[in-house]
C-alpha positions as CSV (number, residue, x, y, z in Angstrom):
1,X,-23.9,15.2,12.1
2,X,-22.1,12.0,13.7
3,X,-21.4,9.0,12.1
4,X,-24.7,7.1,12.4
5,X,-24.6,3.7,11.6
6,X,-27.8,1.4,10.5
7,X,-29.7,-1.5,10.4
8,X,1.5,-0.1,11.0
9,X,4.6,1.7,12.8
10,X,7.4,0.7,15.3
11,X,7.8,-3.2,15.9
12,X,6.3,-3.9,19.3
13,X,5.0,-6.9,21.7
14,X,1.4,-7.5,21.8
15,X,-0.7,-6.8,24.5
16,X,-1.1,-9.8,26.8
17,X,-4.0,-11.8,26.9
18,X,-6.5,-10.7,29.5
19,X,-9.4,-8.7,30.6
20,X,-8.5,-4.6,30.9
21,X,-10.0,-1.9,31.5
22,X,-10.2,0.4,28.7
23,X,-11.6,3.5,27.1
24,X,-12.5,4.7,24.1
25,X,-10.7,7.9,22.8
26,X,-10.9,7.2,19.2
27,X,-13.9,6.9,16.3
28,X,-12.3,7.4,12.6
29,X,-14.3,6.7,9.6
30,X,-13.0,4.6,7.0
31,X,-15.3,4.8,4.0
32,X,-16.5,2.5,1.7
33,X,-13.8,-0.2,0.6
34,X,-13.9,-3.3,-1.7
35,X,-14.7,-6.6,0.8
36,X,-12.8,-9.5,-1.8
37,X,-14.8,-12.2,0.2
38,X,-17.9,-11.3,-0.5
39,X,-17.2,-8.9,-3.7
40,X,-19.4,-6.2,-2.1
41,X,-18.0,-2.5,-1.2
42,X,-18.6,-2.0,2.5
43,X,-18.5,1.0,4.5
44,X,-16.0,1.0,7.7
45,X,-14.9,2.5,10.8
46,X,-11.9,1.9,13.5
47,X,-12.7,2.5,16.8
48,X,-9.9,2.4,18.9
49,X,-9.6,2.0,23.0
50,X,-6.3,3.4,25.5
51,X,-5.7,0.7,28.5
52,X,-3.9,2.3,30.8
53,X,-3.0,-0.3,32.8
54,X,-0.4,-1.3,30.5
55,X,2.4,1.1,29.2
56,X,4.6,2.0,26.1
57,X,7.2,4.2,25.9
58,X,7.5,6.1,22.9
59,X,10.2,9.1,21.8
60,X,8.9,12.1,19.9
61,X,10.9,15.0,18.9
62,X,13.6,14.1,21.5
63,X,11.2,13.6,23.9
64,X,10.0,10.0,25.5
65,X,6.6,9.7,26.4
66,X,4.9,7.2,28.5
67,X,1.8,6.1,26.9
68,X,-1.0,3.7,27.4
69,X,-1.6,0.8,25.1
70,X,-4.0,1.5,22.4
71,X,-5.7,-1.2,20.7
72,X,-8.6,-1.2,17.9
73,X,-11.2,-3.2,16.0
74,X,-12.3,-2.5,12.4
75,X,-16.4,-2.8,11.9
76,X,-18.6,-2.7,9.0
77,X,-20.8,0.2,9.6
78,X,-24.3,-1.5,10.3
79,X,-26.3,-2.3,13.2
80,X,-27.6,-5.2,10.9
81,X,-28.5,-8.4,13.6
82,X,-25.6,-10.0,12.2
83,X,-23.3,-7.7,12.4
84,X,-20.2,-7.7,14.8
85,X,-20.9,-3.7,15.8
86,X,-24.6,-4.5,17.1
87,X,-22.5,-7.5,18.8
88,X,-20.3,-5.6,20.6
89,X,-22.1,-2.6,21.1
90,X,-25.4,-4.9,22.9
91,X,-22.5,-6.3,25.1
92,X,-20.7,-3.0,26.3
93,X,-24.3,-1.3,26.9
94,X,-25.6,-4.7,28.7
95,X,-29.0,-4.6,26.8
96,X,-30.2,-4.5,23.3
97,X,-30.6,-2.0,20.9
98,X,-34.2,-0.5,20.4
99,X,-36.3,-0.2,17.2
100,X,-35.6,3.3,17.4
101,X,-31.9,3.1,18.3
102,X,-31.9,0.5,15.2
103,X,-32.9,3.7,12.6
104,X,-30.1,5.6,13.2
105,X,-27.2,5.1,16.6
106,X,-24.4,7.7,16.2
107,X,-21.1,5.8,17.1
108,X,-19.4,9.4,18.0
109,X,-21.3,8.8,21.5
110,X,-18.9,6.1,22.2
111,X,-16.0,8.3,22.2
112,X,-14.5,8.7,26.5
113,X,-16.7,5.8,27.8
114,X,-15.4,3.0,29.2
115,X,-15.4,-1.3,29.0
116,X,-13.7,-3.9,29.8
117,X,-11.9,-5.6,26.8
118,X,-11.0,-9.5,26.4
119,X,-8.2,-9.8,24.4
120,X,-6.9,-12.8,22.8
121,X,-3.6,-13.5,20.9
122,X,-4.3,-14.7,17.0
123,X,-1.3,-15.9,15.0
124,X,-0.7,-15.1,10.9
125,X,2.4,-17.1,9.7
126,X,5.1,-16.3,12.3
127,X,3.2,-13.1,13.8
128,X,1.1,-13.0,16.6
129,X,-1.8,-10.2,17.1
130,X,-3.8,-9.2,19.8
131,X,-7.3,-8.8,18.7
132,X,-10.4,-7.9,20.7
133,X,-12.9,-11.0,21.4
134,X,-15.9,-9.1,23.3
135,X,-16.1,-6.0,25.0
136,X,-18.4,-5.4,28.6
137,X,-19.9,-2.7,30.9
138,X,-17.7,-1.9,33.4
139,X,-18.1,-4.5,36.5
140,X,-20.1,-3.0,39.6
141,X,-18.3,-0.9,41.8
142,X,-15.5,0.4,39.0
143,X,-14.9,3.9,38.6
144,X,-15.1,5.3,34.5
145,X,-11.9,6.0,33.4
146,X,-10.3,9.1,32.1
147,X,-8.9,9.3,28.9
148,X,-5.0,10.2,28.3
149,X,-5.1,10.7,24.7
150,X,-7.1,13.5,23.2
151,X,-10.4,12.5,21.6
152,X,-10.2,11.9,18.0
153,X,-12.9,12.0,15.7
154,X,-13.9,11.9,12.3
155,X,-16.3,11.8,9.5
156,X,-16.5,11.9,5.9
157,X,-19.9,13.1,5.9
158,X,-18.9,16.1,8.2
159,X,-15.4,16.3,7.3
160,X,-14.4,15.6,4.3
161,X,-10.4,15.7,3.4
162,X,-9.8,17.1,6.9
163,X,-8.5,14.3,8.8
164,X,-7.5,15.3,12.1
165,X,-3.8,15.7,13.1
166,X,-3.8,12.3,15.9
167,X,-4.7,9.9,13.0
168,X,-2.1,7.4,12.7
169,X,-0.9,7.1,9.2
170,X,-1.4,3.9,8.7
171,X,-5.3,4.7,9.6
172,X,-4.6,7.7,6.9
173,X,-3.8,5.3,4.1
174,X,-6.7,3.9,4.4
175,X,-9.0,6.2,4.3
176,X,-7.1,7.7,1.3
177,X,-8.3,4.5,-0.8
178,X,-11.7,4.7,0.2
179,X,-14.1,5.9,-2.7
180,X,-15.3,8.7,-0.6
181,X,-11.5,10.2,-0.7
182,X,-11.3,9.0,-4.1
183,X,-14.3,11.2,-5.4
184,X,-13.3,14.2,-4.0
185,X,-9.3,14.4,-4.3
186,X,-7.1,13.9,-7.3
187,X,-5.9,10.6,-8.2
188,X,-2.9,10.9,-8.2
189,X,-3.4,11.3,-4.4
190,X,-4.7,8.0,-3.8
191,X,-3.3,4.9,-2.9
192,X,-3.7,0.8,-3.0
193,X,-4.3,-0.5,0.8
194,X,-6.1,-3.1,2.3
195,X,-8.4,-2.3,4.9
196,X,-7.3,-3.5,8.1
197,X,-9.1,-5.3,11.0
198,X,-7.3,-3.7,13.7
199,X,-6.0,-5.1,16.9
200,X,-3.0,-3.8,18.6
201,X,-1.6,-0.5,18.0
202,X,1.0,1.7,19.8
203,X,-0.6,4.8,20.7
């Protein structure tokens, strides 16, 4: 099984605003958390995209890597005609979703394809994000892109507890207060977050 949905670190600069080509190399699931605007519990994902045309350079164990940019997008985990994953998903494919695609699309399949990403600067108080505004096919003529970063997956449904190794922990503590996480490990365990949209993130 996929993950089929239905009808913080290091201080660094933003990514500039532009249009990049990207690929996706991550698909984390985020469970179900409390939305306070609407007072409903909504279940979540983070998909995440490497642009390798802009750099970071990060030091691990004594050693500096040079790393693409990474940023991501939280969604609500519905292909519901409202919702901003049928949105983005009908724009990177460059046609709409079937009926059939509509009962059941597993996002996994996303996971080393490529777009191109508009991204725009938001500010929050004296901070300023880069968030994505749409995501597009490739333009004619563009080769697909190979992914630096391994491919990260993962699912509640099929995983359980076993969040894989390249999860960020800030993506970590998330999860950790969903009530999927919640149900099955002690409470003690768990922690208060807030789920995050996304946007920029350094690797």
């Amino acid at each position: 099984m996929g993950l089929m949905a239905k009808s913080g670190g290091a201080s660094f600069d933003p990514v500039a605003e532009g249009v990049y080509n990207a690929v996706c190399y991550s698909v984390v699931d985020l469970g179900h958390h409390l939305d306070p605007t609407f007072g409903k519990r909504n279940h979540s994902c983070l998909i995440t995209w490497e642009i390798p045309s802009e750099r970071i350079t990060i030091e691990k164990d004594g050693v500096k890597m040079d790393l693409p940019r990474a940023i991501s997008r939280t969604y609500t985990l519905t292909l519901g005609e409202k919702s901003n994953l049928r949105k983005d998903l009908q724009t990177w494919r460059g046609r709409v979703f079937t009926e059939q695609e509509l009962e059941g699309f597993d996002i996994k399949n996303l996971l080393g394809k490529s777009c191109m990403l508009q991204v725009i600067h938001n500010k929050k108080g004296e901070k300023t994000y880069a968030n994505i505004a749409a995501i597009m096919p490739l333009m004619k003529g563009m080769a697909p892109l190979a992914p630096e970063n391994p491919l990260t997956f993962y699912s509640m449904a099929d995983h359980q507890d076993q969040i894989p190794e390249k999860v960020p922990e800030w993506v970590r503590d998330i999860i950790k207060t969903s009530d999927e996480w919640v149900a099955f490990r002690p409470a003690e365990e768990s922690q208060t977050s807030n789920v995050s949209d996304g946007g920029d993130v350094p690797f």
